[in-house]
Backbone bond lengths (Angstrom), bond angles and torsions (degrees), N, CA, C in turn:
res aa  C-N    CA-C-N  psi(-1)  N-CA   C-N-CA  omega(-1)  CA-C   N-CA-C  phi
1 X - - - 1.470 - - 1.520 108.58 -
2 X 1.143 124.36 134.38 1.696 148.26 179.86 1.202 111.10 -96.90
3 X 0.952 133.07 152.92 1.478 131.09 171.72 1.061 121.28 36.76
4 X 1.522 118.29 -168.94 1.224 132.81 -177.96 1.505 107.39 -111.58
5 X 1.626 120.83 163.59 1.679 103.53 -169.59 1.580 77.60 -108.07
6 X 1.707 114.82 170.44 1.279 129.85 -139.39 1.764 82.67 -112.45
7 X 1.541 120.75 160.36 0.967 131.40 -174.13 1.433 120.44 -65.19
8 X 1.406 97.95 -59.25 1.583 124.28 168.01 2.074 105.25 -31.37
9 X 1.594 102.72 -60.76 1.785 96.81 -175.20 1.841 102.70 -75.07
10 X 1.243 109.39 -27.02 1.555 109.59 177.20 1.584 103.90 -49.03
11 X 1.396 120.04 -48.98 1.664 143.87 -176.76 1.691 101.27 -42.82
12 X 1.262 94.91 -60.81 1.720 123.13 -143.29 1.957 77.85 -69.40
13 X 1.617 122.41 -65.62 1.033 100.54 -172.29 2.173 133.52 -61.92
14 X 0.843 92.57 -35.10 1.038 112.85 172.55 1.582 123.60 -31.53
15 X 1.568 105.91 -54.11 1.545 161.50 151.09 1.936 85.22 -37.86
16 X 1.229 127.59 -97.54 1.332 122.04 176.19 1.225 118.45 -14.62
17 X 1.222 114.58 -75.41 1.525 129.94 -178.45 1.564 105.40 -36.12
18 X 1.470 124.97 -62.99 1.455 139.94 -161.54 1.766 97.75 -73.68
19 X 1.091 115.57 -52.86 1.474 118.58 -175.24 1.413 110.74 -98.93
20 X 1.191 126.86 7.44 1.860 106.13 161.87 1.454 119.13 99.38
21 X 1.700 114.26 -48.09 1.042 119.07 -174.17 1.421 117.12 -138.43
22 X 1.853 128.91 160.61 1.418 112.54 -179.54 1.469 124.96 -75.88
23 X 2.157 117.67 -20.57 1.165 117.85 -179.12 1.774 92.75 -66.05
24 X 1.404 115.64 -52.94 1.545 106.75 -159.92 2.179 89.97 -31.54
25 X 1.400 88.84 -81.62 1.518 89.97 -144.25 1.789 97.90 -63.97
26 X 0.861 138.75 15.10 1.898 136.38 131.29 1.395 102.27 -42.31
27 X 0.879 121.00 -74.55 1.866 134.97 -176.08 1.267 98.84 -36.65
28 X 1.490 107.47 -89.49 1.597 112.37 168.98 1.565 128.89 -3.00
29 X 1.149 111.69 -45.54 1.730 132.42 -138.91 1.929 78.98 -128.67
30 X 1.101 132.99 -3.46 1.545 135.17 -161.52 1.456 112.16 19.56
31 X 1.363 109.75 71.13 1.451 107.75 169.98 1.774 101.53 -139.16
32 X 1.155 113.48 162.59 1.424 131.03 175.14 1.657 108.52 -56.16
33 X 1.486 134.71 111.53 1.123 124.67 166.44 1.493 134.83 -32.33
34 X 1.180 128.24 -31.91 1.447 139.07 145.11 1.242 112.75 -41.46
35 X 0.963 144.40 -52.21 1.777 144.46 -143.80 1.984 89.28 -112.25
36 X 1.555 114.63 -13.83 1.955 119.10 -175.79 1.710 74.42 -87.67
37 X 1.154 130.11 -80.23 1.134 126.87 175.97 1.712 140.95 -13.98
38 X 1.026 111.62 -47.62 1.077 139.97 167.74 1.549 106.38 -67.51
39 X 1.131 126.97 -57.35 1.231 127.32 -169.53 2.005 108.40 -84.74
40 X 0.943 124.12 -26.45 1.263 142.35 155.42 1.948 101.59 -50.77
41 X 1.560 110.53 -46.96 1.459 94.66 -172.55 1.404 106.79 -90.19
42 X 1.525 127.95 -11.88 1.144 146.04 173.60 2.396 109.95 -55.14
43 X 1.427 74.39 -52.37 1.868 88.84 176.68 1.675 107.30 -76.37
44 X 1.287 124.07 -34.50 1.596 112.90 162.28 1.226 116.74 -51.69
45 X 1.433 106.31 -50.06 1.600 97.65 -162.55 1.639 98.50 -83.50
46 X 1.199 140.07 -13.13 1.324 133.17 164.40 1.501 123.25 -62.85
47 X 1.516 121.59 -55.61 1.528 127.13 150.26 1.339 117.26 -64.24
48 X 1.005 120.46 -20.61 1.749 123.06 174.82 1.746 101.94 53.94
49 X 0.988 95.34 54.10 2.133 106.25 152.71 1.650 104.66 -157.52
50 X 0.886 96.33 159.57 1.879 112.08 -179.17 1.367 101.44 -79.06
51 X 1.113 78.19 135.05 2.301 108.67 -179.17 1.390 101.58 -83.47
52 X 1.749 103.07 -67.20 1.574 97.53 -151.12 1.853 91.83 -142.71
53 X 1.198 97.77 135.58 1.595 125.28 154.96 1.721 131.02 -66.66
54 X 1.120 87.96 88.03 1.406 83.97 -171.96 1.657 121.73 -88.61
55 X 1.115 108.63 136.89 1.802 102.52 -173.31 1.965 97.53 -155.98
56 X 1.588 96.41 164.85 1.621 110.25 174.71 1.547 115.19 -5.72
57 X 1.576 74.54 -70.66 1.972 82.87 -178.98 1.178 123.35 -94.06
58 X 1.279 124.61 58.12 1.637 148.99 177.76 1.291 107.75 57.53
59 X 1.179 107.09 -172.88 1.407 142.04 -159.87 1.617 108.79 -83.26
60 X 1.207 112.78 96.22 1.882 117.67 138.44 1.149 122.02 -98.95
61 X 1.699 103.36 161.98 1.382 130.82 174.24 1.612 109.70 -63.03
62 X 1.466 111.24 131.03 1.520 110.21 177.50 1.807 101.60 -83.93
63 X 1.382 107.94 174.61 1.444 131.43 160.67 1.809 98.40 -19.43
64 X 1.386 118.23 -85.70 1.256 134.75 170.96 1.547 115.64 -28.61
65 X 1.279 117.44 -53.06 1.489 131.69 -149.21 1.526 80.63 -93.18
66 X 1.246 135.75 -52.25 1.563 104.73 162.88 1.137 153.36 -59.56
67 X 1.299 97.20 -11.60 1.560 108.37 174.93 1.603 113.93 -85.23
68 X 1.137 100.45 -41.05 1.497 117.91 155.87 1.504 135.77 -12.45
69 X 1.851 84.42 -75.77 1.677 111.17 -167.34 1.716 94.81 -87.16
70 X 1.654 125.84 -14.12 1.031 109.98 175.02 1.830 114.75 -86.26
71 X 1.498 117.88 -24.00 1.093 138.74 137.55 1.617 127.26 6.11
72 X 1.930 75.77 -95.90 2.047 103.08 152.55 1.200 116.77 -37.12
73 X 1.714 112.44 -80.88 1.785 103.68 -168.61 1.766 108.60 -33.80
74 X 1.070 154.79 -50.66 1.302 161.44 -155.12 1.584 89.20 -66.33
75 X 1.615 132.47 -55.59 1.059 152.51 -135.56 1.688 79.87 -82.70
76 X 1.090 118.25 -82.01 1.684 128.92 -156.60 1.817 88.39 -79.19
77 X 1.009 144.08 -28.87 1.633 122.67 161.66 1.937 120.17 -52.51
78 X 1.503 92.02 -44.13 2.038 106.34 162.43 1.842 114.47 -43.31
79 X 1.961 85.58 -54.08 1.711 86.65 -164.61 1.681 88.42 -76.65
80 X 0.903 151.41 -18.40 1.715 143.81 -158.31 1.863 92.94 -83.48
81 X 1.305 114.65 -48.88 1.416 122.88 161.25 1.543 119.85 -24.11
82 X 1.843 96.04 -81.41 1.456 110.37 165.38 1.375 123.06 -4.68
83 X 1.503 91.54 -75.67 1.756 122.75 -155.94 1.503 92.40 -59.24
84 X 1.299 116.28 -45.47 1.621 116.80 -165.30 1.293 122.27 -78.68
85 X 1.588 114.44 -30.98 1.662 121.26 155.51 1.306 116.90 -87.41
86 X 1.306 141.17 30.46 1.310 149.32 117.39 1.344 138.58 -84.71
87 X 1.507 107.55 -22.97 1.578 123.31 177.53 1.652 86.27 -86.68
88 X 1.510 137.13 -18.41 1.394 118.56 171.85 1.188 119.67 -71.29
89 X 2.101 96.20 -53.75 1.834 92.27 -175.75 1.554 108.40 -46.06
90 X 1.651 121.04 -55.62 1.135 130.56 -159.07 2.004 111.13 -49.82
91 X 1.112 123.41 -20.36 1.037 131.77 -163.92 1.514 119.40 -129.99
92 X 1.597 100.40 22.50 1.623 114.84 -163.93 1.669 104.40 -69.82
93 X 1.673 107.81 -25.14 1.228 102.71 -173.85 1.678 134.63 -95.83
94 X 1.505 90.51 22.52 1.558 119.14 -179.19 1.664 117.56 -146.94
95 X 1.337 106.71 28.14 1.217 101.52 175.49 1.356 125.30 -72.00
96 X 1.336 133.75 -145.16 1.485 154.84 158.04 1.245 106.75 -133.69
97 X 1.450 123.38 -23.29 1.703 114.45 158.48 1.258 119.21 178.26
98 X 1.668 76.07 120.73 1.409 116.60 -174.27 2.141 133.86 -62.53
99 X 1.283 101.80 97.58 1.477 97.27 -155.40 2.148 90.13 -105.91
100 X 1.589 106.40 154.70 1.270 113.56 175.46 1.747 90.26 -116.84
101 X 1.561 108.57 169.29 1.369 119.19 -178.87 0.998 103.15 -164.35
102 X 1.764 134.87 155.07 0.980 145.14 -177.58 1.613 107.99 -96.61
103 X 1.118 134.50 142.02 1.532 152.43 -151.30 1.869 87.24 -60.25
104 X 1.196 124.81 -69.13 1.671 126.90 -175.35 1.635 98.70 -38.57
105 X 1.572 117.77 -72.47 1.301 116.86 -170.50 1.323 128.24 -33.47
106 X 1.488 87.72 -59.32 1.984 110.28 -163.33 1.735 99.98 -76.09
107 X 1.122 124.36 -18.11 1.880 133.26 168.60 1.513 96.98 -72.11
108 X 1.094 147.40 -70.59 1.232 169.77 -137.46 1.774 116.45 -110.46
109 X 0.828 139.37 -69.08 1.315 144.94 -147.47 2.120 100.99 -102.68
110 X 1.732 96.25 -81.50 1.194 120.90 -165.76 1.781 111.89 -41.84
111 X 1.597 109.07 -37.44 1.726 88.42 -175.75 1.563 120.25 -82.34
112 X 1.700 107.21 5.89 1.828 111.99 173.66 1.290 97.81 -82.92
113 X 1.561 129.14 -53.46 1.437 119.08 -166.48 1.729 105.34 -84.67
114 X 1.575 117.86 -1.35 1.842 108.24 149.98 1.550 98.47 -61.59
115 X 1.094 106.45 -60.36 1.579 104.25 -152.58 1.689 108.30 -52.40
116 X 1.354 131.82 -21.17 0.973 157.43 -158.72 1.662 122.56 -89.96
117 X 1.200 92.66 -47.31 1.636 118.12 169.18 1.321 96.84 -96.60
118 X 1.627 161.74 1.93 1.470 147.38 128.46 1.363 118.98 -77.46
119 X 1.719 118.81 -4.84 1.511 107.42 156.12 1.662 103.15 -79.83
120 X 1.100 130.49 -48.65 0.816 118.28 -161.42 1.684 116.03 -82.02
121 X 1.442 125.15 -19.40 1.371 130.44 171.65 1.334 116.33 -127.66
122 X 1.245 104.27 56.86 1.640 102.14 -172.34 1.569 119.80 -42.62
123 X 1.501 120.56 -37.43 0.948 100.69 166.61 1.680 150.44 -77.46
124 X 1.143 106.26 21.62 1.497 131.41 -169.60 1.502 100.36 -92.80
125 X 1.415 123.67 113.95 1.267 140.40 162.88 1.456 115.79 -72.22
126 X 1.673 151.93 80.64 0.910 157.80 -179.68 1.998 102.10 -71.87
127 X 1.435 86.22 138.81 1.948 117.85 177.98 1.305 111.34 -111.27
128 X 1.255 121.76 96.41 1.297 122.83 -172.40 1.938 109.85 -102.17
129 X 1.470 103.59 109.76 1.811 83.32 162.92 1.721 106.68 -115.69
130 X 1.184 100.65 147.84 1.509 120.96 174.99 1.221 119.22 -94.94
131 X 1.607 112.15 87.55 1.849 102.73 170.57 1.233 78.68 -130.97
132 X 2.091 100.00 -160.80 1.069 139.66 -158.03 1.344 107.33 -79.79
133 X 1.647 147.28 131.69 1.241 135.11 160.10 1.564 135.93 -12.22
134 X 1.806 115.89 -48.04 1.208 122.00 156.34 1.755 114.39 -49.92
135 X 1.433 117.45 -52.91 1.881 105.74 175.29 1.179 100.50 -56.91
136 X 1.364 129.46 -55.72 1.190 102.07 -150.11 1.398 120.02 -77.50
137 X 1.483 129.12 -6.52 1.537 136.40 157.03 1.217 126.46 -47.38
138 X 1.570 97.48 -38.97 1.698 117.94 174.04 1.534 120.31 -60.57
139 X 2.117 96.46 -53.46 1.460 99.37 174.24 1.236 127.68 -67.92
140 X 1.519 119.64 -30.22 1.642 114.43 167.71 1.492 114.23 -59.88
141 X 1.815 126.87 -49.10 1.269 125.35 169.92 1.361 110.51 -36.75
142 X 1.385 126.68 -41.53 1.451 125.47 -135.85 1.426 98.15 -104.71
143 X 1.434 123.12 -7.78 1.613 138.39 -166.30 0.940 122.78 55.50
144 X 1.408 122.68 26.68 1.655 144.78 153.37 1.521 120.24 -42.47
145 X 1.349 100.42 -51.15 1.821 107.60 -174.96 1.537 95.12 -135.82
146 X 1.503 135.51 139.25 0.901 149.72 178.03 1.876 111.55 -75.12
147 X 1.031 122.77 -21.39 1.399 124.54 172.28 1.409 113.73 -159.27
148 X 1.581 122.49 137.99 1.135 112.67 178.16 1.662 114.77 -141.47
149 X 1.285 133.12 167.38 1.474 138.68 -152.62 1.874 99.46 -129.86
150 X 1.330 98.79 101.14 1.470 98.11 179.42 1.638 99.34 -111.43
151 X 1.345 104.08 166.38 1.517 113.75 155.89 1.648 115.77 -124.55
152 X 1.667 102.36 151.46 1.909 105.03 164.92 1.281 90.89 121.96
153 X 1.006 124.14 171.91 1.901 147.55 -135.36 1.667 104.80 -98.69
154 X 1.580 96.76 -9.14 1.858 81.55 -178.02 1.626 92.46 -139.29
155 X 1.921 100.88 -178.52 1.232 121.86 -172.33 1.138 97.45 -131.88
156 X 1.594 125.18 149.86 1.212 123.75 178.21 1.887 108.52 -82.64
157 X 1.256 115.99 161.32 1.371 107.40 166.40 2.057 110.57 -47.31
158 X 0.892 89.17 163.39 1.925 110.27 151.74 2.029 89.89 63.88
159 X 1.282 142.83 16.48 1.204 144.90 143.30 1.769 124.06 -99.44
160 X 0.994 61.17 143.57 2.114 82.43 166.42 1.426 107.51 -99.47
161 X 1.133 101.73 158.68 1.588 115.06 178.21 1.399 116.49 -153.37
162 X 1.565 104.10 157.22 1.441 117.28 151.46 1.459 136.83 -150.80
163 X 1.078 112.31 158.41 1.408 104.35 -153.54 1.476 108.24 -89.47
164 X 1.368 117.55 131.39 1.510 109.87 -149.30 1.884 99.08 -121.08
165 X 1.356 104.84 -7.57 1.416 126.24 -145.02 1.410 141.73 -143.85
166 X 0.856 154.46 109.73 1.618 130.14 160.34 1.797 105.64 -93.80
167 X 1.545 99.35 -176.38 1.837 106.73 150.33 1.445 86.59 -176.90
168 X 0.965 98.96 178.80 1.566 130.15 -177.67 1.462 114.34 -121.98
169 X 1.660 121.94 120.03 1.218 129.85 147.96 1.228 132.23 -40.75
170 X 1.435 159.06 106.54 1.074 162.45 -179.18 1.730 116.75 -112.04
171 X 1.266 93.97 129.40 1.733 115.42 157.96 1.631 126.59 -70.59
172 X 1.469 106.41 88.47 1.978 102.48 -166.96 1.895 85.56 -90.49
173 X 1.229 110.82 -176.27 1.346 132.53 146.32 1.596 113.68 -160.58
174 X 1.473 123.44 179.84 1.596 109.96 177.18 1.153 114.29 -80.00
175 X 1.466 138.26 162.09 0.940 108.42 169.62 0.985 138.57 -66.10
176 X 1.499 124.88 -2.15 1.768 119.25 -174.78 2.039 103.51 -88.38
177 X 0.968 103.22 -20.12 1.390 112.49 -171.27 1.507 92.77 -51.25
178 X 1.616 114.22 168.06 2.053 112.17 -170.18 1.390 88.64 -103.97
179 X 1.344 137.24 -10.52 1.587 125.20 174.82 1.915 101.82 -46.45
180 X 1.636 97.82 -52.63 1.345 117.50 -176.40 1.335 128.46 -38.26
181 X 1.607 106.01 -19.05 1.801 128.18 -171.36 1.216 93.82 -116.87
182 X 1.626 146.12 0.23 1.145 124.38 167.40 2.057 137.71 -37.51
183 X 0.815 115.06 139.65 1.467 118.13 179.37 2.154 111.28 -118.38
184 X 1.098 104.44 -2.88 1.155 126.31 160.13 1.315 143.07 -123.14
185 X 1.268 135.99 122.95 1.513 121.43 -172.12 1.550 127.17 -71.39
186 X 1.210 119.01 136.32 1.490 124.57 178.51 1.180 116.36 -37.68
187 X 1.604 120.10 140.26 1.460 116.97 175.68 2.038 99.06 -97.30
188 X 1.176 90.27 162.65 1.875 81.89 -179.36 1.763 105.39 -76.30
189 X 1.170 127.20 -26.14 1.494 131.17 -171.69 1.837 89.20 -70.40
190 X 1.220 128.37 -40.73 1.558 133.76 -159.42 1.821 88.31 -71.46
191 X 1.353 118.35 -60.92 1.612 128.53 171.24 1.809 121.99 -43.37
192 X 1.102 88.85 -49.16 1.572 100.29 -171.55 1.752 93.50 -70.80
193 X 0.903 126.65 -59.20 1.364 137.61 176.42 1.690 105.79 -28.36
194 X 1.023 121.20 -67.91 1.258 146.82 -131.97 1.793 98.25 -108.52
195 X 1.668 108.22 105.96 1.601 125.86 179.34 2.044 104.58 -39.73
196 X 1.398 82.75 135.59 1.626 87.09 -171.53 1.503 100.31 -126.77
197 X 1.592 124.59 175.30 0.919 135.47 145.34 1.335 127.48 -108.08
198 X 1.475 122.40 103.86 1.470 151.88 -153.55 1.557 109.67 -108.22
199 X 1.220 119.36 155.39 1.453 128.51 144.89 1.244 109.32 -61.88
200 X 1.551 98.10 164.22 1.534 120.87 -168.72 1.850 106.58 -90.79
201 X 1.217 98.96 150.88 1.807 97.89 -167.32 1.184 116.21 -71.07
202 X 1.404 151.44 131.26 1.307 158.96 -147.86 1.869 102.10 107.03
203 X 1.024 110.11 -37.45 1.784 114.40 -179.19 1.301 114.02 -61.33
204 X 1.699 100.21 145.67 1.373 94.78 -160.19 2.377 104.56 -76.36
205 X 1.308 92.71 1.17 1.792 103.20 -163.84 1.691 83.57 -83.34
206 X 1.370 104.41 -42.62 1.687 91.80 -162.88 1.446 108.75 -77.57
207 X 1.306 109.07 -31.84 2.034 104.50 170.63 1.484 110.17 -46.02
208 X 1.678 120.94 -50.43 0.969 108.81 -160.96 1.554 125.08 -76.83
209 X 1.654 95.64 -15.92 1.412 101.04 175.53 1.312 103.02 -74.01
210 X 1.499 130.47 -56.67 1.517 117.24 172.64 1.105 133.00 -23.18
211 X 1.159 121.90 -65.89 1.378 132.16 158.87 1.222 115.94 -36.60
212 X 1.193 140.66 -67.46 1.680 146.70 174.85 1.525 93.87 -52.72
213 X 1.330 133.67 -23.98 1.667 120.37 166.27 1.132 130.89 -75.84
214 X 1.420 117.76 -37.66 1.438 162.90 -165.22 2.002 89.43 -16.42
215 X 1.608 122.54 -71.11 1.193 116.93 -151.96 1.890 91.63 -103.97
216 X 0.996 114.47 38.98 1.835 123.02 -177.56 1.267 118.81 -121.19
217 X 0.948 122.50 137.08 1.878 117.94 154.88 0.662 131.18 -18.70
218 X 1.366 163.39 120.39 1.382 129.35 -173.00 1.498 103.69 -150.02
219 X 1.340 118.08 107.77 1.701 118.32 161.15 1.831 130.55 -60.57
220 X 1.427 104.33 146.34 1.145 120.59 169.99 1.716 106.27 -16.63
221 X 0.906 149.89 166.45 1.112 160.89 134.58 1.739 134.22 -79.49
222 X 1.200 119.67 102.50 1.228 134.08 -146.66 1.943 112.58 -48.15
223 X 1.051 87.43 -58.86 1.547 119.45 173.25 2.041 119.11 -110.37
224 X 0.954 114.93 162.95 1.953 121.39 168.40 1.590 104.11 -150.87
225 X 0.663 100.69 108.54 1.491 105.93 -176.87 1.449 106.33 -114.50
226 X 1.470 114.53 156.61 1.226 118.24 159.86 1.709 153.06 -117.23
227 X 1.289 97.70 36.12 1.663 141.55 171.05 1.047 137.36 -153.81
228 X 1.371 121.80 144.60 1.687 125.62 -172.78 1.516 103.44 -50.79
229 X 1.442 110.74 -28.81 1.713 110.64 -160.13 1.800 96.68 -84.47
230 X 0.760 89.48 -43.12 1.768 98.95 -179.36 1.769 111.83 -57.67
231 X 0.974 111.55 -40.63 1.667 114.55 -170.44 1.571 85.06 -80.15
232 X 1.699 118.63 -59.67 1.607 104.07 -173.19 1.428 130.77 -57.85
233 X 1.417 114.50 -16.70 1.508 122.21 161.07 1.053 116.98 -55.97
234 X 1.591 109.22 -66.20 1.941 114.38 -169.67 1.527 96.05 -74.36
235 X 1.619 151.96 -2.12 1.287 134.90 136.85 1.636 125.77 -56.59
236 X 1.249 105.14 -38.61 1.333 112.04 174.96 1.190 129.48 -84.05
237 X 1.370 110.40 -17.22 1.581 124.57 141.04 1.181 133.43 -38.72
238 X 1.483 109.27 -33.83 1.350 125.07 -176.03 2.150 109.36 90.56
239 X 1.265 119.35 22.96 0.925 135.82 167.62 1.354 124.32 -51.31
240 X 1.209 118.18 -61.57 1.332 130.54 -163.66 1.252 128.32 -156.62
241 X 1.283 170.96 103.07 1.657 123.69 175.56 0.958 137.05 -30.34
242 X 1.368 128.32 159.98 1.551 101.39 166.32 1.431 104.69 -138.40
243 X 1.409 133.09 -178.34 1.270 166.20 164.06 1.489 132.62 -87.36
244 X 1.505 118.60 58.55 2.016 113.32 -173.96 1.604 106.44 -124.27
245 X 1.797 107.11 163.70 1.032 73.96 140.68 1.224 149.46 174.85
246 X 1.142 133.64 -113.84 1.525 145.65 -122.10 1.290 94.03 -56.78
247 X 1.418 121.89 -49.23 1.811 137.65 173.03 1.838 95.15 -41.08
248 X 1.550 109.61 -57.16 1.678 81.85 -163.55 1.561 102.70 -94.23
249 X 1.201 126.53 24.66 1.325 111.97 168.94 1.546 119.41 -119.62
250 X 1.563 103.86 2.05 1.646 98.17 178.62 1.536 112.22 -48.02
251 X 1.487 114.43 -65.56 1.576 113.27 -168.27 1.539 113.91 -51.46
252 X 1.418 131.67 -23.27 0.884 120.34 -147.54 2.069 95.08 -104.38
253 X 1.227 85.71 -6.26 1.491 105.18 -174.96 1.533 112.95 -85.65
254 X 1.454 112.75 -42.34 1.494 110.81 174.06 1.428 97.48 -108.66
255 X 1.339 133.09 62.24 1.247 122.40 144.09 1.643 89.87 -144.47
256 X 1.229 110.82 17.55 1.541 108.32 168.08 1.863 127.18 72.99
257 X 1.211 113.54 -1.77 1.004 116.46 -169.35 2.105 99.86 -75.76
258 X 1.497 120.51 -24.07 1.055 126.76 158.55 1.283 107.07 -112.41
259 X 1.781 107.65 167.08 1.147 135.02 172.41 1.501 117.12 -120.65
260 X 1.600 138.92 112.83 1.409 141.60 -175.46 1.730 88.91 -82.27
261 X 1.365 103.76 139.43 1.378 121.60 -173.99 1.590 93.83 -115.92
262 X 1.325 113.81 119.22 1.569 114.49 167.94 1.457 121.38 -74.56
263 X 1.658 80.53 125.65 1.880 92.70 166.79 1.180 127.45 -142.15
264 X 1.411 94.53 158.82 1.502 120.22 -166.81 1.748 133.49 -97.24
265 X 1.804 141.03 148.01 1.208 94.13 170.99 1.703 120.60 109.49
266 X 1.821 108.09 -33.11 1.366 116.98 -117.21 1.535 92.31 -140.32
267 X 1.298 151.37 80.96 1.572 113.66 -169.59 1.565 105.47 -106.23
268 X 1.223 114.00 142.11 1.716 135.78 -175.12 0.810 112.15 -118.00
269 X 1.252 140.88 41.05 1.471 117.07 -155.66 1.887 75.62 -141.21
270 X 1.564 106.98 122.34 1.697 117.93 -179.27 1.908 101.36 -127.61
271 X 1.362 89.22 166.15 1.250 121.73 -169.12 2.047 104.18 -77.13
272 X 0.816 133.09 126.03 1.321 133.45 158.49 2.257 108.53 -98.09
273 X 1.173 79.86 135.25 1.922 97.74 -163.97 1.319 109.38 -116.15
274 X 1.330 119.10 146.07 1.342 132.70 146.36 1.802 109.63 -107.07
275 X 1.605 87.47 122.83 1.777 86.62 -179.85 1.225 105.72 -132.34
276 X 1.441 112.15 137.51 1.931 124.25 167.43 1.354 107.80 -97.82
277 X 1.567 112.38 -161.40 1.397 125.00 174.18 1.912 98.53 -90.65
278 X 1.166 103.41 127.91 1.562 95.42 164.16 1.694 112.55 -53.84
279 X 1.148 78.63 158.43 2.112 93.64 -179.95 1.730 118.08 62.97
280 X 1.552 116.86 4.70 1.040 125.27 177.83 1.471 114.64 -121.55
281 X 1.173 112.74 70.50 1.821 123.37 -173.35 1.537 104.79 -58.30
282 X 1.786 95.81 128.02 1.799 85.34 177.36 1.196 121.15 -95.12
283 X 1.460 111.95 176.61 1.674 127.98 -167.04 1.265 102.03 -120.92
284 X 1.547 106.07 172.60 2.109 105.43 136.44 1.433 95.54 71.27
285 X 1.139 122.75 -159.13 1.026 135.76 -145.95 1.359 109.79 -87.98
286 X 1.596 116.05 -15.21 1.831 136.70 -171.48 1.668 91.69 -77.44
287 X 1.391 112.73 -48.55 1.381 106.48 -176.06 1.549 115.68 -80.05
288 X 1.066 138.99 -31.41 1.334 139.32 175.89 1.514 98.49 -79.66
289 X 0.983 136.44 -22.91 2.077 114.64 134.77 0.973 148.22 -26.67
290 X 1.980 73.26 -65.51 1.717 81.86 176.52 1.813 123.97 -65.80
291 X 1.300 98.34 -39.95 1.518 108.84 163.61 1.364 134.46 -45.92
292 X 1.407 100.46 -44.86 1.762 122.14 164.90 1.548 98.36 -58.33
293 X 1.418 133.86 -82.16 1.313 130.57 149.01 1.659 135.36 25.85
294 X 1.252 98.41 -78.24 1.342 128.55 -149.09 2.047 87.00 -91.89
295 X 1.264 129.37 -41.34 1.058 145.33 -178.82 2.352 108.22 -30.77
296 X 1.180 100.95 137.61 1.945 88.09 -164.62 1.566 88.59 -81.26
């Protein structure tokens, strides 16, 4: 298999499955049944298993083609995500309400409960900015963004909060690195010791590791980076170990490109927040966030 299959035929099958037949979802998709067709045989031969069964009385999804198109829906619900925490950043400076987020959250969490709060208020234009936990403490203080989503063990003065969240810190390395061949789990004094590749200070990943260092040894830090994608590169480089988490390292974890090194000793495990200005209770569309949010 080559590439990736394109959204549009991901759509088109999907469309089969829900409606029965390939003209229905041709129509659907407004294209000529020939050219739905075509692109349907285009995605077999790209995944190389059979989609759809075709007979007298049209077209169903085979064995395969359901597993598939149930697959997809997950696939185009992600990209529907996407679109909506980019149509925020992109439009942060004309919203009706203005939210900050910390880089883990707003990757991970924040574009399901956008998508979530525009079923339910479609007309609400959301302002999304993406920094580090420290900005965004600043921008809610400063009345920049009306609510914001930090991570790590503390709160700044003059906010409210709630706890919307957990995650877990994790130990990756590449796989060739010898952490990777361990038969014992890491002690935190063996970690703390030992040059890492970390987030940059103001982040809510690097507070929490501080803190979990706080009464330890603790070496220089190998690398500082300033993104989940950036620290998981120069780990997968074979750079350093590193420290993220658990949210941005699942995929990269079961498709093997990292290795989670067990440890012991050590606790990582932080709070994810929604915080306002104290004494300023929210309304409108800030609170049906937070609610969307806050939801298990």
């Amino acid at each position: 298999m080559s590439g990736l299959p394109d959204l549009d035929s991901l759509k088109l099958l999907v469309d089969v499955g829900e409606l029965g037949s390939l003209g229905q979802a041709a129509r659907t998709a407004g294209i000529a049944q020939p050219s739905a067709s075509k692109r349907i045989v285009q995605l077999e031969r790209r995944l190389g298993v059979p989609l759809i069964e075709r007979t007298p009385r049209g077209s169903t999804l085979t064995a395969e083609g359901k597993m598939v198109a149930g697959w997809a829906a997950h696939v185009l619900a992600a990209a529907e995500e996407l679109m909506r925490a980019v149509q925020a950043v992109r439009h942060s400076g004309a919203a009706h309400l203005r939210v900050a987020s910390s880089m883990t959250v707003a990757e991970y969490l924040v574009p399901r409960w956008l998508g979530e709060l525009q079923n339910r208020e479609p007309e609400v234009q959301v302002g999304l900015d993406v920094v580090n936990s420290a900005d965004v403490a600043a921008r809610v203080l400063a009345e920049e963004v009306e609510l914001g989503f930090v991570e790590g063990p503390s709160m700044a003065d003059g906010l409210a909060g709630r706890v919307v969240g957990t995650d877990r810190l994790v130990v990756v390395v590449a796989p060739g690195h010898p952490w990777a061949r361990r038969r014992t789990a890491l002690r935190g004094a063996e970690l703390a010791a030992t040059p890492l590749v970390v987030r940059e200070p103001g982040s809510g990943t690097r507070e929490t590791l501080d803190v979990a260092f706080k009464d330890l040894h603790r070496a220089s830090p190998r690398l500082e980076l300033g993104s989940n994608s950036a620290v998981k590169g120069a780990a997968q480089a074979g750079a350093a170990p590193a420290v993220l988490s658990g949210y941005a390292v699942e995929a990269d974890l079961a498709t093997g490109r990292l290795v989670e090194v067990p440890l012991t000793g050590l606790n990582l495990v932080r709070s994810l927040r929604a915080v306002w200005r104290r004494g300023r209770p929210l309304t409108g569309p800030a609170a049906t966030l937070l609610t969307i949010a806050s939801r298990p």
